[in-house]
VEXLO-258594 format. One record per atom (N, C-alpha, C, O): x, y, z; residue in three letters. Coordinates in steps of 0.001 Angstrom, whole numbers, padded with zeros to 6 digits, always signed. Layout:
BEGIN
XYZALA ...
***
This chain:
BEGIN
-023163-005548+027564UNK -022822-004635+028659UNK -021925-003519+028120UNK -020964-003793+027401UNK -022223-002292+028455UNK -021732-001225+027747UNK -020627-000734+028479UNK -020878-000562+029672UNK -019534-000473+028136UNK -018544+000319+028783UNK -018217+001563+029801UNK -017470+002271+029125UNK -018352+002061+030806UNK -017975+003125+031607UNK -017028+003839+031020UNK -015994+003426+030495UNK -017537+005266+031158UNK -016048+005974+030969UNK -015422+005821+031293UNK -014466+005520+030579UNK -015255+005869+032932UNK -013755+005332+033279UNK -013217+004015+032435UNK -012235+004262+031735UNK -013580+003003+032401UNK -013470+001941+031740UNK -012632+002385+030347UNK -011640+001691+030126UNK -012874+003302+029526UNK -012666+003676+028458UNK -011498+004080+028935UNK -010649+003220+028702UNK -011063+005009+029503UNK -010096+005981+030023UNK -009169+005046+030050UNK -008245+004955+029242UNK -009466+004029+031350UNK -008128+003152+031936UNK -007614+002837+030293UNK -006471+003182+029993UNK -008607+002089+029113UNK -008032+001421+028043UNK -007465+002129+027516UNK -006388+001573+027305UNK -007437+003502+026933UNK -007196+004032+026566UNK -005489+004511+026833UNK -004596+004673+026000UNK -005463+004661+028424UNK -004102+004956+029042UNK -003311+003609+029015UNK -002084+003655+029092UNK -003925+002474+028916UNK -003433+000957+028766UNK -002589+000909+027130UNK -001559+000391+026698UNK -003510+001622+026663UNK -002933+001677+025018UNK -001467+002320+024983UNK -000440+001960+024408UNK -001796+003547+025923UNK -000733+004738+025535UNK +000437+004150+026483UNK +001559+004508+026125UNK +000392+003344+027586UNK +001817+002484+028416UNK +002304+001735+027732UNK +003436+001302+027948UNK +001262+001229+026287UNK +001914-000137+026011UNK +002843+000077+024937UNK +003684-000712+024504UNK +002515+001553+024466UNK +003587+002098+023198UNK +002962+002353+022326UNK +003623+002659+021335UNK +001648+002384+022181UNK +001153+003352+020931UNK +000670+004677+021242UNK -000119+004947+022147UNK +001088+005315+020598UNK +001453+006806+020443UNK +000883+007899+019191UNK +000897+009127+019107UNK +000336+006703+018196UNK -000557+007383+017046UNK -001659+007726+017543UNK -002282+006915+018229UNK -002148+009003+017311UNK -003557+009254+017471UNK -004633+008423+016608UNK -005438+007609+017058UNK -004511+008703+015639UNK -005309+007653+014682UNK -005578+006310+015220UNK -006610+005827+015685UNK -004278+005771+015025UNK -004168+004220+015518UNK -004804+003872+016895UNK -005498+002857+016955UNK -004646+004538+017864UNK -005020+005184+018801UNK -006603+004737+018930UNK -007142+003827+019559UNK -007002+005541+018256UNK -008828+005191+018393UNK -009212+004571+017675UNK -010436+004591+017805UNK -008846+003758+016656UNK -009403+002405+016065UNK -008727+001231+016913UNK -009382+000194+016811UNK -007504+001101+017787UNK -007510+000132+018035UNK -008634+000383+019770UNK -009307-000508+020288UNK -008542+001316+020105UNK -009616+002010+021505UNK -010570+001376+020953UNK -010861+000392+021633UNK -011577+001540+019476UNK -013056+001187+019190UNK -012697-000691+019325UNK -013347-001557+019910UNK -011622-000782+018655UNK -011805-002753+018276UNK -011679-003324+019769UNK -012285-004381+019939UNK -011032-002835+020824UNK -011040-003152+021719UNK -011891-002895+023060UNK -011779-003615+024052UNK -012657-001913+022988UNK -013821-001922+023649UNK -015089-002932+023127UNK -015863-003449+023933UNK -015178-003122+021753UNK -016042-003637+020969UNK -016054-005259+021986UNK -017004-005760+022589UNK -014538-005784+021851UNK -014384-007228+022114UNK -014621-007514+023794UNK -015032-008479+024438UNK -014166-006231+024119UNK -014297-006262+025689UNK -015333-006619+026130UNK -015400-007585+026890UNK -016557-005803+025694UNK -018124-005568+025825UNK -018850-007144+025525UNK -019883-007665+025946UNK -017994-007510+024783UNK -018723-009122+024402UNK -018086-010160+025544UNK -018714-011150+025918UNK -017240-009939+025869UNK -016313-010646+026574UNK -017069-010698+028180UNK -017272-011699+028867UNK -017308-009644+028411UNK -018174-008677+029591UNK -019542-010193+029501UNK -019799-011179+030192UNK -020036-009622+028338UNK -021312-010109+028757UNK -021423-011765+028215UNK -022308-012461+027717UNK -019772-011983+028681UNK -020033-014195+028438UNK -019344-014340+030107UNK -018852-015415+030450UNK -019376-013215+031006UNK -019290-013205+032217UNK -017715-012953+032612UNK -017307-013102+033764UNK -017015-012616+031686UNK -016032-011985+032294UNK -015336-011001+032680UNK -015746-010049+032016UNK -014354-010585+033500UNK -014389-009817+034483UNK -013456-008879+033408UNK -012846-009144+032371UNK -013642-007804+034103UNK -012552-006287+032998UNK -011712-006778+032725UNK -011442-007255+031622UNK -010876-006771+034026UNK -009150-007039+033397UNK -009152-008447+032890UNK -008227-008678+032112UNK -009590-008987+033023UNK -009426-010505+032439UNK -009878-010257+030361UNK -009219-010579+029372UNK -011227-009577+030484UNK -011253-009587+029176UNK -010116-008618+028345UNK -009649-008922+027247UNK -009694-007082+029303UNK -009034-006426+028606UNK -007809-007250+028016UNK -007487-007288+026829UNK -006986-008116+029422UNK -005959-008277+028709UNK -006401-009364+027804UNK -005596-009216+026884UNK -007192-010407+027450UNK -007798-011150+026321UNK -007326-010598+025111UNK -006342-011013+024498UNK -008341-009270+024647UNK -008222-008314+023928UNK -007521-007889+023495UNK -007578-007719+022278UNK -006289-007404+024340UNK -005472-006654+023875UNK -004215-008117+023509UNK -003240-007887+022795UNK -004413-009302+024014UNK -003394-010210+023643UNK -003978-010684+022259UNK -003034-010815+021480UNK -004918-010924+021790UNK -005581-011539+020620UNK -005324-010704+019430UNK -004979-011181+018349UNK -005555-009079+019721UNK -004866-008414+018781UNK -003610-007804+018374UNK -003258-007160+017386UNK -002942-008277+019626UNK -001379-007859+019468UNK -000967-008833+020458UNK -001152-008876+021675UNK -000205-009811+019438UNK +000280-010975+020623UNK +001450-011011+021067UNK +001791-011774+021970UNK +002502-009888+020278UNK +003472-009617+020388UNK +003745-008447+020888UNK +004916-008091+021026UNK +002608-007592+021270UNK +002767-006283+022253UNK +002315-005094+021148UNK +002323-005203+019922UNK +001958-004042+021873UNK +001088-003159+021387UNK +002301-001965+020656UNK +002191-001174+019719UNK +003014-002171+021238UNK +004483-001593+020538UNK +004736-002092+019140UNK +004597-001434+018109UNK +005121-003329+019242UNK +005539-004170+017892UNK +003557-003797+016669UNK +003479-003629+015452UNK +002584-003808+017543UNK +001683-003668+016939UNK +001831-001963+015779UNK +001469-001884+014605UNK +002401-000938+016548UNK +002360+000192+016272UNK +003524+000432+014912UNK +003660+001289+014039UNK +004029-000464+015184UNK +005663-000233+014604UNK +005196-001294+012963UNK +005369-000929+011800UNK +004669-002451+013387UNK +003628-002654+011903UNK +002916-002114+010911UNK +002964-002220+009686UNK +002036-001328+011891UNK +001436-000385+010850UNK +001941+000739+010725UNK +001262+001558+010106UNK +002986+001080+011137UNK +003948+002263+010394UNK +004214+001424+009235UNK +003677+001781+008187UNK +004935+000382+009220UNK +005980-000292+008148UNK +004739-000314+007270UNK +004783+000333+006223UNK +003755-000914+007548UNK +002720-000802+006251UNK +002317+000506+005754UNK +001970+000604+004577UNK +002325+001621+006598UNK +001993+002434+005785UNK +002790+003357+004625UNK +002459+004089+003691UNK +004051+002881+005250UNK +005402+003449+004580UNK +005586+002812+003682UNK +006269+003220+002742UNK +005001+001560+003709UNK +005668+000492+002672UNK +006186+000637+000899UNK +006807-000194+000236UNK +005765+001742+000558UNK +006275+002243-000822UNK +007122+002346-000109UNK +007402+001273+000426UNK +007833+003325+000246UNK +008999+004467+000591UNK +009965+002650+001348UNK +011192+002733+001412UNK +009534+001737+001657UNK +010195+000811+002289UNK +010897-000181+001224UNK +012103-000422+001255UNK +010084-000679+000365UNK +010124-001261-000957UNK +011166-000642-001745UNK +012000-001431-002189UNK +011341+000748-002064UNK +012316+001629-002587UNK +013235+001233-001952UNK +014103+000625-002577UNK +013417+001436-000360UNK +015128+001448+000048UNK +015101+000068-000160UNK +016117-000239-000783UNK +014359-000965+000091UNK +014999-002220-000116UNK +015489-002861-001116UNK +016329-003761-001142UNK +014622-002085-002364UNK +015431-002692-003913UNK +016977-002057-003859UNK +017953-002656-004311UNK +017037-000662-003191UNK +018259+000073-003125UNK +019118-000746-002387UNK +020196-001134-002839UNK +018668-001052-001193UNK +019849-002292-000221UNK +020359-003353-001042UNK +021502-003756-001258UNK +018916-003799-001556UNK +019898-005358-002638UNK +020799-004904-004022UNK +021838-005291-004555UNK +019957-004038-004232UNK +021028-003570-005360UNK +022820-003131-005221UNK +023732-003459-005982UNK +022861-002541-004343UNK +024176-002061-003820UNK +024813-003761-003218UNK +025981-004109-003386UNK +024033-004401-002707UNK +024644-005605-002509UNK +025219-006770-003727UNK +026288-007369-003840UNK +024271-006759-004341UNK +024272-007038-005734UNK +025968-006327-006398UNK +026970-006985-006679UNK +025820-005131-006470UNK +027018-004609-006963UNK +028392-005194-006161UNK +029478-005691-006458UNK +027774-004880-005174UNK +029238-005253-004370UNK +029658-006670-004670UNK +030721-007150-005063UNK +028694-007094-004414UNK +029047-009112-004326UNK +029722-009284-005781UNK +030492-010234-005922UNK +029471-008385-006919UNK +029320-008468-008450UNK +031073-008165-008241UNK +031952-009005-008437UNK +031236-007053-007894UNK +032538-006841-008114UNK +033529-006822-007249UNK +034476-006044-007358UNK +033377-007872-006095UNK +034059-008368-005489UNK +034162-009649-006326UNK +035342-009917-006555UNK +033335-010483-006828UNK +033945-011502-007349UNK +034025-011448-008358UNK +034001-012541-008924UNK +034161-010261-009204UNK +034988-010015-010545UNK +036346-009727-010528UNK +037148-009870-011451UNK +036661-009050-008709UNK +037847-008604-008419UNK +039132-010298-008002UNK +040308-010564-008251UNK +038245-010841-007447UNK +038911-011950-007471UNK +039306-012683-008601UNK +040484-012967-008819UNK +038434-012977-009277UNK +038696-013452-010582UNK +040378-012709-011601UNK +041229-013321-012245UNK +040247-011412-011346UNK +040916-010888-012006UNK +042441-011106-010995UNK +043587-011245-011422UNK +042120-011087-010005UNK +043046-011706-009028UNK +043912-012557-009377UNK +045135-012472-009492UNK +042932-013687-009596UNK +043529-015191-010105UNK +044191-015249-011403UNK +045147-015974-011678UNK +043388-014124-012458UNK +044101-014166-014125UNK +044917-012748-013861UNK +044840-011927-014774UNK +045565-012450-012885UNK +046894-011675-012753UNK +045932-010390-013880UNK +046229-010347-015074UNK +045460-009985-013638UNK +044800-008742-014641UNK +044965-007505-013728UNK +044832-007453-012506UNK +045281-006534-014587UNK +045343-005303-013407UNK +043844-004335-013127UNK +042965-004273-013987UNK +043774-003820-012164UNK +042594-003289-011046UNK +041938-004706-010425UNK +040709-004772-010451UNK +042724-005912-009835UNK +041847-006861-009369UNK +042329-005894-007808UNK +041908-006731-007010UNK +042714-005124-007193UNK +042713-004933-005629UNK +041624-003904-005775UNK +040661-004139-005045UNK +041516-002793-006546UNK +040574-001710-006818UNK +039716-002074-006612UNK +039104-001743-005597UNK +039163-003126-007678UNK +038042-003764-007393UNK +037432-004206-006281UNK +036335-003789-005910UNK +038270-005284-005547UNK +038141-006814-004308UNK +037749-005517-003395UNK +036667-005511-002808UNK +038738-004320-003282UNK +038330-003513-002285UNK +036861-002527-002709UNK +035903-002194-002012UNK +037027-002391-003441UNK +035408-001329-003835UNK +034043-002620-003699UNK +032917-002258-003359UNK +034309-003902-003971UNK +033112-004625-003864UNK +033666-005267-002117UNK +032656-005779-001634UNK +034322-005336-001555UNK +034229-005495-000247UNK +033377-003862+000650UNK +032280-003913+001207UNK +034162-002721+000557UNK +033546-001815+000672UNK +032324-001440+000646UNK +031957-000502+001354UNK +031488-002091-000159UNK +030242-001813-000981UNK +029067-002865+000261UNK +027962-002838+000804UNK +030117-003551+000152UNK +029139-005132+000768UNK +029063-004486+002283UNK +028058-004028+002826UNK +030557-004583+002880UNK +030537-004108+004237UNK +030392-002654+005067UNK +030329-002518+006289UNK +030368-001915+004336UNK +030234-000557+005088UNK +028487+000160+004659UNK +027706+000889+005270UNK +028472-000352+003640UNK +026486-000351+003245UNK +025859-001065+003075UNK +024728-000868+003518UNK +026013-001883+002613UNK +024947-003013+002526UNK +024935-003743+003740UNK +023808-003601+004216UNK +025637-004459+004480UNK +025321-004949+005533UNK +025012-003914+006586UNK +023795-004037+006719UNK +025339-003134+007265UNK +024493-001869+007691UNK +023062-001846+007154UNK +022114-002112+007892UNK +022929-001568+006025UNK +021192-001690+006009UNK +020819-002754+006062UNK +019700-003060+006474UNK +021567-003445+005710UNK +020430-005062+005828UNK +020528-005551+007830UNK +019674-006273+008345UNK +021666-004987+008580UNK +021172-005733+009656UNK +020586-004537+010555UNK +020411-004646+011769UNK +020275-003260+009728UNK +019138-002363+010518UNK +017833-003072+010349UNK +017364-003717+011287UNK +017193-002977+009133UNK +016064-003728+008572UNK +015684-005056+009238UNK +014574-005461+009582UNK +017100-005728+009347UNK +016670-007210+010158UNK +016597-006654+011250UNK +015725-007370+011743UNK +016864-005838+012117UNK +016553-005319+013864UNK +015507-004785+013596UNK +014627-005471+014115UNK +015110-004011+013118UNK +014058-003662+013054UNK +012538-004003+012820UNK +011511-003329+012900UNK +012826-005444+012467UNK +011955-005833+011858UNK +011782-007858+012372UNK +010871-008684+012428UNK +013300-007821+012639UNK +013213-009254+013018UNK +013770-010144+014544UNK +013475-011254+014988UNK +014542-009227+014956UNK +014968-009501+016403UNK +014309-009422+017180UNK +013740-008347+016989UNK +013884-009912+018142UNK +013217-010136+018976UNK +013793-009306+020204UNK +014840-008659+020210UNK +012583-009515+021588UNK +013398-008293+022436UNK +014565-009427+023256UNK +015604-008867+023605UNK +014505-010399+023465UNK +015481-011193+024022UNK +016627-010897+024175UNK +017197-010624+023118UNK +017454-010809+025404UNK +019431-010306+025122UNK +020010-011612+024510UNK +021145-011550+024038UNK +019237-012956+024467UNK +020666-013717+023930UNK +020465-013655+022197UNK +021500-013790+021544UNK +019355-013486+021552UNK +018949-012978+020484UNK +019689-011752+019885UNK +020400-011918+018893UNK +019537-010431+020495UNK +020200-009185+020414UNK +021790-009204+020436UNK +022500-008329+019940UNK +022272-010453+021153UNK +023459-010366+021787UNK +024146-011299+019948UNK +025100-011243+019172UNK +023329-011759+020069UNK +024027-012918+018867UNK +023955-012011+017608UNK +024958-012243+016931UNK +023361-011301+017166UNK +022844-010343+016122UNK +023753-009412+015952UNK +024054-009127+014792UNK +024491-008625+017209UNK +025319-007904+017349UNK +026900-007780+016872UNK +027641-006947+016349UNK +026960-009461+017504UNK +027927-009926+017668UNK +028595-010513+016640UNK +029790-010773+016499UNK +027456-010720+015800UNK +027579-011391+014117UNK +027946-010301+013369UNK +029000-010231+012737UNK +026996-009339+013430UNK +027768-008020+012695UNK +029025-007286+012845UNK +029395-006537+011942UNK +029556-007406+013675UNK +030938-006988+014421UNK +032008-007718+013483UNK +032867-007333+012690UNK +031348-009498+014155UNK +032559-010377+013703UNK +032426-010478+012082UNK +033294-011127+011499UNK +031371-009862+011314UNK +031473-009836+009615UNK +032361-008535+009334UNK +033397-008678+008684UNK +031994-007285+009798UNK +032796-006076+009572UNK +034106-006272+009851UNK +034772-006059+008838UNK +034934-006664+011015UNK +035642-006684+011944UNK +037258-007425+010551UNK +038363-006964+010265UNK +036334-008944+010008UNK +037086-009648+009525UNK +037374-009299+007742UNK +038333-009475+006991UNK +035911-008690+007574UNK +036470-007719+005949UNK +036940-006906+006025UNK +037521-006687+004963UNK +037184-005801+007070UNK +037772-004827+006771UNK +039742-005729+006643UNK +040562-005590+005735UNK +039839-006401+007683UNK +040879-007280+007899UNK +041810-007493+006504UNK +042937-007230+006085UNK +040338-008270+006001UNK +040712-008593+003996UNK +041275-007750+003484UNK +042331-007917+002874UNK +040460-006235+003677UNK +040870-004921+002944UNK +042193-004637+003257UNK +043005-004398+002364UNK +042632-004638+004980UNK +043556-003973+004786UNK +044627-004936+004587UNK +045731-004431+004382UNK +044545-006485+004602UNK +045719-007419+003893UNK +045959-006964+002457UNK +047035-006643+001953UNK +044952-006994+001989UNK +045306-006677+000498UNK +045464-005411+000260UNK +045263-005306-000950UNK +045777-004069+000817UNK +046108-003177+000719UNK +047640-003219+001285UNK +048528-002420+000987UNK +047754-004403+002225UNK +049477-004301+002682UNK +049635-002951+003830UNK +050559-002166+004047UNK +048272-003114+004419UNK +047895-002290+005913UNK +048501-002796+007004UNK +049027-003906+006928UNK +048520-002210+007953UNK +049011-002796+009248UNK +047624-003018+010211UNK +046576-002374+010223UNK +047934-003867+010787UNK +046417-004478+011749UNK +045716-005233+011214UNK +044803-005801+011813UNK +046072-005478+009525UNK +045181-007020+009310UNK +045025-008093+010612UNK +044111-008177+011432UNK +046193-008832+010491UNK +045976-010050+011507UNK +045173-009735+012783UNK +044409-010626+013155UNK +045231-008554+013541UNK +044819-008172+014880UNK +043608-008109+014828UNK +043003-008395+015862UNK +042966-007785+013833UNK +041420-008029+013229UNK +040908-008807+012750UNK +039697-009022+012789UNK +041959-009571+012031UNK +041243-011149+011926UNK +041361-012084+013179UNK +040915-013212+013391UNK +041908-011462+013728UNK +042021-012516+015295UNK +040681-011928+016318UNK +040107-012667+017118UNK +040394-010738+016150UNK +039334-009857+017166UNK +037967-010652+016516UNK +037062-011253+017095UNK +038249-010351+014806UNK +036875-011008+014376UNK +036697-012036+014258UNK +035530-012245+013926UNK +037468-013176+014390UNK +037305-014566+014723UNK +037160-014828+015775UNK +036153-015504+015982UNK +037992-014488+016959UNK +037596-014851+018430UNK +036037-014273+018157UNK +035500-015204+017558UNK +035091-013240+018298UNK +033960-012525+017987UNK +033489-013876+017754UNK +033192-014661+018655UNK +033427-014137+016420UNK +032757-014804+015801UNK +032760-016533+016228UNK +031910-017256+015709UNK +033554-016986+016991UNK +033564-018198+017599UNK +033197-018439+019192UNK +032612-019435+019615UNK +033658-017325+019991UNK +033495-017731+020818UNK +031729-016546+021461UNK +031335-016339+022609UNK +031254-016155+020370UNK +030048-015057+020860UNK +029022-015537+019975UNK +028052-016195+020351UNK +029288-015152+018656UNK +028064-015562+017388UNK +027818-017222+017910UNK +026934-017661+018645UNK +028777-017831+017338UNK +028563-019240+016873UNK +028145-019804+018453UNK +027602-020906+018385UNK +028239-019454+019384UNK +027419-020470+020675UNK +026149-019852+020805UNK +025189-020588+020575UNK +025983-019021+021027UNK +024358-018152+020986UNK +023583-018852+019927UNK +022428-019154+020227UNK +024177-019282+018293UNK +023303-019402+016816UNK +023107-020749+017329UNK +021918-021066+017311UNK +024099-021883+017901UNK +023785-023327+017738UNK +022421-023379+019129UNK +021375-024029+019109UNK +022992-022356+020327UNK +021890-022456+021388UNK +020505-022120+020824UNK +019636-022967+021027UNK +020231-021235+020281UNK +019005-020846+019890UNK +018297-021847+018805UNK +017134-022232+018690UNK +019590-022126+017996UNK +018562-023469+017379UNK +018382-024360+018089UNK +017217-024620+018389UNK +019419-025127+018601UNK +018574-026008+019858UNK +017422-026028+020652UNK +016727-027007+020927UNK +017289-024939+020974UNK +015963-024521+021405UNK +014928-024585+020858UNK +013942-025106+021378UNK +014942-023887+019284UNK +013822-024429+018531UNK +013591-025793+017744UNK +012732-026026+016894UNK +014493-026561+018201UNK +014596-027782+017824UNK +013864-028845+018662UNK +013318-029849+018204UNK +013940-028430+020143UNK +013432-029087+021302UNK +011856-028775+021056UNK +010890-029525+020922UNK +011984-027452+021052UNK +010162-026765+021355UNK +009011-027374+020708UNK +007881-026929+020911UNK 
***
């Protein structure tokens, strides 16, 4: 059974509500999904029943998250680059933060230079890109998900900068290790144990 224009149209505007916005993408996923419809049609089922079939079988996670895939794949050089760049800078940091400690412990001089340039390194860039990349790529649309994700990043920044400014002999250490611990106990850590529970039950 062959498709109506209108038929086409509605899918078409079904595509463009659901968040895809590529032209390209656009009419190959329009052809794969009329294709399945039409078969669907003729094992006796009804439009909307097969459309949404269709459109759930090929995007089970929504036609949005579908669109936002094949960007990431098509970018994926240019993605691969920043990500060796993210670990690398992490790499450094983690490197000379715990070279800075070390030197800490054997009383050697530049161990604060250091502790602070590899804290710096870790917390003001590297975690920034790494928990864009993870939103972007791994959070789900859920608020207690989003909420815990948030809340984790706060209470990690919140409590290194804390470090930094103890060992700089700053004022507001403690007030920040108290902001980023409350954060981190009474927001992160009940959301992380709930959500595993959940997938523990399921």
């Amino acid at each position: 059974m062959n498709l109506t224009e209108e038929q086409i149209i509605f899918i078409r505007k079904t595509l463009s509500d659901g968040g895809i916005q590529n032209e390209s993408l656009t009419d190959d996923v329009l052809d794969h999904i009329c294709c399945v419809v039409e078969v669907l049609l003729k094992r006796g089922k009804k439009f909307d029943e097969a459309l949404n079939e269709a459109i759930t079988d090929l995007a089970p996670n929504g036609l949005k998250d579908l669109e936002i895939q094949t960007r990431y794949l098509l970018n994926s050089k240019r993605t691969i680059t920043m990500k060796k760049l993210m670990y690398l800078i992490g790499f450094l940091g983690a490197a000379t933060l715990s070279s800075g400690m070390i030197f800490k412990l054997m009383h050697w001089p530049g161990a604060n230079a250091m502790s602070v340039a590899g804290l710096v390194a870790l917390v003001f860039v590297f975690v920034p890109l790494l928990a864009l990349d993870f939103y972007r790529y791994e959070v789900s649309k859920a608020l207690s998900n989003r909420f815990r994700f948030f809340s984790g990043v706060i209470a990690t920044v919140l409590i290194a900068v804390s470090i930094v400014f103890k060992m700089l002999h700053l004022q507001g250490a403690s007030v920040l290790l108290v902001i980023g611990g409350f954060i981190f106990v009474f927001a992160f850590l009940p959301f992380l144990f709930f959500s595993l529970y959940k997938k523990s039950v399921s």
